[in-house]
N, C-alpha and C positions, 0 to 999 in steps of 0.2 A: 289123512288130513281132512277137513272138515270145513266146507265153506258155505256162510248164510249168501245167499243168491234173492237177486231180486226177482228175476224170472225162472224159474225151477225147470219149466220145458224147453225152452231154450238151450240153456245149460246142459241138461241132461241132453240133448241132442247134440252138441258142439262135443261134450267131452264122449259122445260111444260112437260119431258119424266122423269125427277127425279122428280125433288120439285114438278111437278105437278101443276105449272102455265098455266093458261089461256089465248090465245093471244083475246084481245079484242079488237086493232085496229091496222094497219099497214099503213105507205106511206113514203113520202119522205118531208125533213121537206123545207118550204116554206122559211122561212130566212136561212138557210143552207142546205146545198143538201146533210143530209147523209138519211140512212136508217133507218125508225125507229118501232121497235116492240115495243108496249106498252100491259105487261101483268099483268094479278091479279088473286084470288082466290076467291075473292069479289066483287058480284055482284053489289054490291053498291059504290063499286070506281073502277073508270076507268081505274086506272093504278097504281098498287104497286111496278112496276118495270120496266123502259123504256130501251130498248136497241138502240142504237145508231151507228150505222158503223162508219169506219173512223178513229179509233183511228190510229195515226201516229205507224209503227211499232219501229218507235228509241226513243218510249216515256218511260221515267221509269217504273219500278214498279208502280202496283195501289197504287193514296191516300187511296184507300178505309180500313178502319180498319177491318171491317165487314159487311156481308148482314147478317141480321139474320131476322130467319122467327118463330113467337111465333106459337109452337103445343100447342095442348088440354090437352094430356095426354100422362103419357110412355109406353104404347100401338103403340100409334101412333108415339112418338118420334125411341118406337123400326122400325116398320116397314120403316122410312122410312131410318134408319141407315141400316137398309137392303137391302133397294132399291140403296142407293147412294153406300153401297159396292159392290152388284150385277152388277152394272152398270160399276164397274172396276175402283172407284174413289181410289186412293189409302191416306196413311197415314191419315185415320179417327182418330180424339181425342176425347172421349167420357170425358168431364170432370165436375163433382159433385160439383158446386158453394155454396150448403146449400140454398141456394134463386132460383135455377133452377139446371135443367139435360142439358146440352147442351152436342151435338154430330160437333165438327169443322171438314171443312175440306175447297181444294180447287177446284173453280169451275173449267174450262176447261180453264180459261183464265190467274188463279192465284190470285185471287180475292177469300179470305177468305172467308167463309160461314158457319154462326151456326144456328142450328134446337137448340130450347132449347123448355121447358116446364117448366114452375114457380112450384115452392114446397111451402107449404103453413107454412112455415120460411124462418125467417131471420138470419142472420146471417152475421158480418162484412165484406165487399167485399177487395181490391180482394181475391179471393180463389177459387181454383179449384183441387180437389183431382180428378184425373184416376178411371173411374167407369166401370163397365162392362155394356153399353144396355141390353142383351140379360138376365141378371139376371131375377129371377120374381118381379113384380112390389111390391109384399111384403117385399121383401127381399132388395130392394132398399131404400124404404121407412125407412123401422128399421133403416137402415145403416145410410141414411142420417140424421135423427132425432137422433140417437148417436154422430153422429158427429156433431152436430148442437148443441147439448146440451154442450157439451166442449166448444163453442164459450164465452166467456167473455158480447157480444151484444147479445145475441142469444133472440127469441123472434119471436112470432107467427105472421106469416108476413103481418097483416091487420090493428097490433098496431104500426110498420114501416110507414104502407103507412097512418096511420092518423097522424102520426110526420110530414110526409111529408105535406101534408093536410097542418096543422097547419100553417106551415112555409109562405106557399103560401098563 
């Protein structure tokens, strides 16, 4: 993904000193003269996120709906709702999909961004119940699969993704 940015340091500092991206290449781009940081977490792609200077200050609000970055576990989804509130990001939404944990918030520029971690149910989208991160991963766990279990679709999320499967 590729975003024009009004401050290009800023930015580039918020997404490698939070999220913990990676700057892998840097210059100025040759068909247009803005600035461009291109970073990843992934060694094996060059760039999961390019940043762009230049953006006009009288442009609207971002198209963007979302960055969203997939964690491993809610371990990890905790720490880094820790990190992004440490860092002074304010109104954090930690919200319980039944299909994932996602923690929203916004970046420095106003460009949404969700940390999520997939749960291993389904359950019909959309939905999002207020969760607390910081609970223990036990007790998140119960919760979510009580709530999952009320779903009408609800179903062990590997019998979903061979529906999907199917269809393709």
């Amino acid at each position: 993904m590729g975003i024009n940015v009004y401050d290009i340091k800023k930015m580039e500092k918020f997404y490698t000193e939070v999220i913990g991206l990676v700057v892998t290449d840097r210059g100025v781009g040759k068909n247009f003269k803005a600035e461009l940081v291109f970073m990843s977490v992934n060694p094996d792609t060059h760039h999961q996120v390019a940043l762009a200077s230049g953006r006009d200050v009288n442009s609207p609000r971002s198209t963007i709906n979302q960055i969203s970055f997939s964690l491993e576990s809610l371990d990890e989804l905790r720490e880094m709702y820790r990190a992004v509130r440490d860092y002074g990001v304010q109104a954090l939404k930690p919200l319980n999909h039944g299909v994932s944990w996602s923690v929203y918030f916004f970046d420095p520029e106003g460009n949404t961004v969700e940390l999520y971690v997939d749960s291993p149910w389904y359950i019909g989208q959309p939905h999002g119940d207020l969760f607390d991160p910081e609970l223990p991963t036990e007790q998140i766990m119960a919760d979510t699969l009580a709530m999952c279990e009320k779903d009408p679709e609800f179903r062990p999320i590997e019998e979903f993704r061979e529906s999907v499967r199917i269809q393709l």
